[in-house]
Residue frames as a rotation matrix with the C-alpha (Angstrom) as fourth column:
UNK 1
0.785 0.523 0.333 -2.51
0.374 -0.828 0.418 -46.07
0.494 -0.204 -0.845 -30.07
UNK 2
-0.628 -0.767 -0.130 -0.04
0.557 -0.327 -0.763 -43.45
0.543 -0.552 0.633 -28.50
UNK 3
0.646 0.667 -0.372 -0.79
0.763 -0.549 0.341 -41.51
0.023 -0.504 -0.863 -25.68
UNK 4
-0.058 -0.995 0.079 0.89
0.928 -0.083 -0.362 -38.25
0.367 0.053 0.929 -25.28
UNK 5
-0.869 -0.288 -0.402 1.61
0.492 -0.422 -0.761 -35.14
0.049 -0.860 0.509 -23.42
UNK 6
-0.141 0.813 -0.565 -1.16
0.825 -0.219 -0.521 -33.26
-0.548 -0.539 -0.640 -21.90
UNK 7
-0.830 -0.270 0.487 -3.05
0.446 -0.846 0.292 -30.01
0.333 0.460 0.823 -23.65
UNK 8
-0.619 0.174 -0.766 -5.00
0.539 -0.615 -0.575 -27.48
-0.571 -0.769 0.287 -22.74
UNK 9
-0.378 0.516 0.769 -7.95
0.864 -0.102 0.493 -25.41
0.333 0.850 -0.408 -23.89
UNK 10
-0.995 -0.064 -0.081 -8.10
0.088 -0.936 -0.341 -21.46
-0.054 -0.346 0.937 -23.80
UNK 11
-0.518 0.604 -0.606 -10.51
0.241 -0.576 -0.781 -19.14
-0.821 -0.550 0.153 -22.58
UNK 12
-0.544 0.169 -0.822 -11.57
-0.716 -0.605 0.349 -18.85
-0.438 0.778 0.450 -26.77
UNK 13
0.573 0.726 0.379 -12.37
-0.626 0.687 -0.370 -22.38
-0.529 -0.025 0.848 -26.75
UNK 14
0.433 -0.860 -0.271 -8.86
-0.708 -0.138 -0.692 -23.09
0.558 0.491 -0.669 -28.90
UNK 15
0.791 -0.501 0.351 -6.16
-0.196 0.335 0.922 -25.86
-0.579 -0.798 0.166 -28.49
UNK 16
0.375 -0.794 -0.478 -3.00
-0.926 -0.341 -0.161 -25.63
-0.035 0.503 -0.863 -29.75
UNK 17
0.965 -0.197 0.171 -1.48
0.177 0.976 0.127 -28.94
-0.192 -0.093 0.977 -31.37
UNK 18
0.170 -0.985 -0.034 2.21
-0.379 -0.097 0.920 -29.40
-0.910 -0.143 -0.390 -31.18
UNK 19
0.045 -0.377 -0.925 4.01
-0.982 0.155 -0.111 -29.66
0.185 0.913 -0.363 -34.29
UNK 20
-0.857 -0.488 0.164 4.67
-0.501 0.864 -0.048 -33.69
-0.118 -0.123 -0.985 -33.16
UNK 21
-0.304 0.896 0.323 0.82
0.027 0.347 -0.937 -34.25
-0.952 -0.276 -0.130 -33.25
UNK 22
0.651 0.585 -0.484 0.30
-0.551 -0.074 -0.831 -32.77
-0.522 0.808 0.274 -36.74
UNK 23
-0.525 -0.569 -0.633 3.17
-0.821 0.534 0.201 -35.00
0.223 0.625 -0.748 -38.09
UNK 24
-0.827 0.041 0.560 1.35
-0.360 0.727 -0.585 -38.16
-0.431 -0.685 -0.587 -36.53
UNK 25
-0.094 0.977 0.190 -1.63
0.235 0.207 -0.950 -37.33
-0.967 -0.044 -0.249 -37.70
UNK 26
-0.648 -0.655 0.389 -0.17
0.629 -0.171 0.758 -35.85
-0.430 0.736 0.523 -40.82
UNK 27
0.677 0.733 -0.069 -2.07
0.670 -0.652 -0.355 -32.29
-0.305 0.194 -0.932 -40.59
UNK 28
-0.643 -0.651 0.403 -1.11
0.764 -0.586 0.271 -29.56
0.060 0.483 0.874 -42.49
UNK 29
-0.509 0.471 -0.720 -2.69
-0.022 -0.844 -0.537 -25.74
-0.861 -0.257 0.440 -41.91
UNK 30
-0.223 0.793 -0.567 -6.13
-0.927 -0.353 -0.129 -25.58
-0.302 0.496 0.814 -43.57
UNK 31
-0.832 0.288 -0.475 -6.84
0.213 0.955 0.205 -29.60
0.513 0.069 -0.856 -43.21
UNK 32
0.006 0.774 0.633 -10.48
-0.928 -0.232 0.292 -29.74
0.373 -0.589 0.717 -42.18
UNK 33
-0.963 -0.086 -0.255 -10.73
0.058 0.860 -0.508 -32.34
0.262 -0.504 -0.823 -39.30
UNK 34
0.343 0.917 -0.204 -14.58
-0.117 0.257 0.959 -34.04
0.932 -0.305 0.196 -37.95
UNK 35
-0.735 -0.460 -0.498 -15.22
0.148 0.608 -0.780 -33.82
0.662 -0.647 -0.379 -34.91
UNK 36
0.205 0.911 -0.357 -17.39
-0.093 0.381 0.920 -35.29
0.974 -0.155 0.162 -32.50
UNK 37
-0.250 -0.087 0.964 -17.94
-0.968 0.013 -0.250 -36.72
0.010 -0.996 -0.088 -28.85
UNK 38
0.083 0.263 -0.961 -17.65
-0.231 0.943 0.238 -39.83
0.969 0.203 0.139 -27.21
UNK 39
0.550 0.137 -0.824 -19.25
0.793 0.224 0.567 -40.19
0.262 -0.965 0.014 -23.75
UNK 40
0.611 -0.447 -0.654 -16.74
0.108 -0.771 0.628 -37.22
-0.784 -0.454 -0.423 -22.15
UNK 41
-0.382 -0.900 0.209 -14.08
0.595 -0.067 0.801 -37.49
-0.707 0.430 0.561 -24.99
UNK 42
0.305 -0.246 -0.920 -13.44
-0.664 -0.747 -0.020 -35.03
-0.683 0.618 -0.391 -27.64
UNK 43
-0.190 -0.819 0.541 -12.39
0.107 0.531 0.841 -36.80
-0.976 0.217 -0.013 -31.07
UNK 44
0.178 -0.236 -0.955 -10.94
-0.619 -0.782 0.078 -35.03
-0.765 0.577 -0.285 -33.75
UNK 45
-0.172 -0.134 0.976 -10.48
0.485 0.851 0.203 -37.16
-0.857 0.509 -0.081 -37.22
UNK 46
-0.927 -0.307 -0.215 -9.61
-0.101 -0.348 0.932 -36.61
-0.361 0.886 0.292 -40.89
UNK 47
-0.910 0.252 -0.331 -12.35
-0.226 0.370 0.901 -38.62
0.349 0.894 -0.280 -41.84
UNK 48
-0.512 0.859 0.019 -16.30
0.266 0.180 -0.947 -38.51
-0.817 -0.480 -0.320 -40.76
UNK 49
-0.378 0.611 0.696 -19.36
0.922 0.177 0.345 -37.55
0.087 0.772 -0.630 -42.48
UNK 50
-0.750 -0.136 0.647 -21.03
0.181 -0.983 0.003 -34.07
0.636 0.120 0.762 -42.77
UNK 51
0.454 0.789 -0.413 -23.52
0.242 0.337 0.910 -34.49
0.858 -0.513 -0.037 -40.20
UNK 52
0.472 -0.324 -0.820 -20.50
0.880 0.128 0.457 -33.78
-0.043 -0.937 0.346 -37.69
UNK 53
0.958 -0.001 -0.285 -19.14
0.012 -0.999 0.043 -30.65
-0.285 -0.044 -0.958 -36.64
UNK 54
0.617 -0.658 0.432 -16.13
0.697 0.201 -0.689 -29.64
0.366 0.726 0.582 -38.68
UNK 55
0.751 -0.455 -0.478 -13.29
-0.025 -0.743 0.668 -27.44
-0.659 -0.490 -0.570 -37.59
UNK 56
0.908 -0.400 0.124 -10.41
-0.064 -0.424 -0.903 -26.01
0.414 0.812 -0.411 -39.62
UNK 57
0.232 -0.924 -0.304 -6.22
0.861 0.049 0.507 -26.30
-0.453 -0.379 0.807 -38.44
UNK 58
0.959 0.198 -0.202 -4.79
0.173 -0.976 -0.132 -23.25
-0.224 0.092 -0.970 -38.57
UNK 59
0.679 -0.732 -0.051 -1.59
0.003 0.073 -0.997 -22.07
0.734 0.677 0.052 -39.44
UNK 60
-0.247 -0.804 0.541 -0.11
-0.885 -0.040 -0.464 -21.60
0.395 -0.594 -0.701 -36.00
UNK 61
-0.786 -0.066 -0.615 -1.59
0.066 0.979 -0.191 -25.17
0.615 -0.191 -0.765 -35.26
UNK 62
-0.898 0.440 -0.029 -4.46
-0.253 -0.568 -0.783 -24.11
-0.361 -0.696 0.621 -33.54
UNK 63
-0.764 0.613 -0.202 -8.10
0.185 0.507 0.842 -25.73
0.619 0.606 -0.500 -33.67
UNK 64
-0.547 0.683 0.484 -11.37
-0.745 -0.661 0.090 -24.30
0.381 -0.311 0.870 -32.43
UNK 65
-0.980 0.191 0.048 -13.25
0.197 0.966 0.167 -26.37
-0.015 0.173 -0.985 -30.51
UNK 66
-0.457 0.808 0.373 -17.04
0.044 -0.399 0.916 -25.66
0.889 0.434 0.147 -31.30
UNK 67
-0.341 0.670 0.659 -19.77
-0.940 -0.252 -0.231 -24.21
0.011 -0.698 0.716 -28.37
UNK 68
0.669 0.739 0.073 -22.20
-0.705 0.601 0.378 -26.90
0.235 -0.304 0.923 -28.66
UNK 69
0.200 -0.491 -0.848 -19.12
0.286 0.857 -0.429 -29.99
0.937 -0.156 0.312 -28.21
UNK 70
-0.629 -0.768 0.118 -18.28
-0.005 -0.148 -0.989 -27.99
0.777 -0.623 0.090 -25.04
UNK 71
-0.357 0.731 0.582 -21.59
-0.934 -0.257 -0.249 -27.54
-0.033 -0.632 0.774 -23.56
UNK 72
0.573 0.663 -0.481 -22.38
-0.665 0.719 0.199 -31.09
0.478 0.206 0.854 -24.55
UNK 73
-0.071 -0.838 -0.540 -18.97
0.585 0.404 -0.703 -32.42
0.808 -0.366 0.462 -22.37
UNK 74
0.916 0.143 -0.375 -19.48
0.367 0.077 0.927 -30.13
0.161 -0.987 0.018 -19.92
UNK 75
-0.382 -0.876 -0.295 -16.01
0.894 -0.431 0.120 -28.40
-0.232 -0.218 0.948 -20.55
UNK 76
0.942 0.050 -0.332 -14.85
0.123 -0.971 0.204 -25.25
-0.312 -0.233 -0.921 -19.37
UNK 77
0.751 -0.647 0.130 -11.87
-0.516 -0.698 -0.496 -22.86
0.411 0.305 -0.859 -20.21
UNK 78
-0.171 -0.841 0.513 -8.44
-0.985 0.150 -0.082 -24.16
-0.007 -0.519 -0.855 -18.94
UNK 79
0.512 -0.105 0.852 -9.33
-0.425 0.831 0.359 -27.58
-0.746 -0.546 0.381 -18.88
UNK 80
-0.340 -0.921 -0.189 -6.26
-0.824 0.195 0.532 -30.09
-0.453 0.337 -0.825 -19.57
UNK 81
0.831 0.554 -0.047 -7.10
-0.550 0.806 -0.219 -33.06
-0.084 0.208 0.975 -21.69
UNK 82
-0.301 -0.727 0.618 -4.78
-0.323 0.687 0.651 -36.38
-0.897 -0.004 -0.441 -21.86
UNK 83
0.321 0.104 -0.941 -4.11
-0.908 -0.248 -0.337 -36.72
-0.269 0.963 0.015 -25.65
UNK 84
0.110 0.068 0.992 -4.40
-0.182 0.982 -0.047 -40.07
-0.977 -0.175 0.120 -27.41
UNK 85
0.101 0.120 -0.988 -3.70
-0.964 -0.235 -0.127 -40.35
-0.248 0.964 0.092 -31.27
UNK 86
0.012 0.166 0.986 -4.61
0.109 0.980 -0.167 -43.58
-0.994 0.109 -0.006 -33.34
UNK 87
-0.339 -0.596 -0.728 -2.48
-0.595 -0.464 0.657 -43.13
-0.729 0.656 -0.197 -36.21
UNK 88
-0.765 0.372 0.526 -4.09
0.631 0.600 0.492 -45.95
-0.132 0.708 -0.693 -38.59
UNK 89
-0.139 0.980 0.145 -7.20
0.977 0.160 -0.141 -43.96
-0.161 0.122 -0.979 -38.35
UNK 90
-0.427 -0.228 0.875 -6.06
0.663 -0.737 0.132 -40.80
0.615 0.636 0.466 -38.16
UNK 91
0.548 0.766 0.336 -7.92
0.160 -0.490 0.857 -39.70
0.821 -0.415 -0.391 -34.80
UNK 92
-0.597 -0.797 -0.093 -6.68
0.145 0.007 -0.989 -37.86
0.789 -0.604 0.112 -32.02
UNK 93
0.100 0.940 -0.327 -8.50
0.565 0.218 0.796 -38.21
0.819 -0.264 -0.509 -29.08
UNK 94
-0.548 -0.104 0.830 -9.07
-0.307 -0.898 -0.315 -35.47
0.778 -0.428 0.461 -26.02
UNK 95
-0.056 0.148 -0.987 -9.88
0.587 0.805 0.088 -37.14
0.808 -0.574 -0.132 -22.67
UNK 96
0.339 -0.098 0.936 -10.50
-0.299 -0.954 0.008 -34.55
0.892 -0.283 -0.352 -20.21
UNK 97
-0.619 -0.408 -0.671 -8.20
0.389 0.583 -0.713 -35.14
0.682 -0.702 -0.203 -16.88
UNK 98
0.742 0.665 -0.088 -10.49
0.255 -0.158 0.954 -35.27
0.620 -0.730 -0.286 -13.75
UNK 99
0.035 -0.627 0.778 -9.20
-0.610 -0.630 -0.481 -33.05
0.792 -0.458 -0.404 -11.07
């Protein structure tokens, strides 16, 4: 697992991955990624089943993160998560940092 640099989630519900994340994870604009919750985490993956909410990379690297995952975490706007990626699997995880 790597851990790496801290990101952030706008006021739209958006977070912008860095071009070093989609190489890791080998995303490319208009990969659809699953994603789910664990306990507080956020965790985004190539591979799940359709039962989980689905979200779309964009071309400027940008990835929505659905209403109901935020209201079900308990995140708000601005908050920073501490980014984890587990390249065998292909998941990047989203750890919100307690203040």
């Amino acid at each position: 697992m790597i851990k790496l640099n801290q990101l952030r989630l706008n006021k739209s519900g958006q977070i912008y991955l860095p071009n070093f994340i989609r190489n890791k994870m080998k995303l490319v604009p208009g990969d659809n990624l699953f994603i789910y919750r664990e306990n507080q985490d956020i965790i985004l993956s190539k591979e799940g089943c359709l039962t989980e909410n689905q979200c779309i990379l964009s071309s400027n690297g940008t990835l929505h993160i659905p209403n109901e995952i935020r209201k079900m975490t308990n995140i708000k706007s601005s908050v920073v998560f501490n980014v984890s990626v587990q390249e065998n699997e292909y998941k990047l995880i989203l750890s919100p940092k307690m203040a």
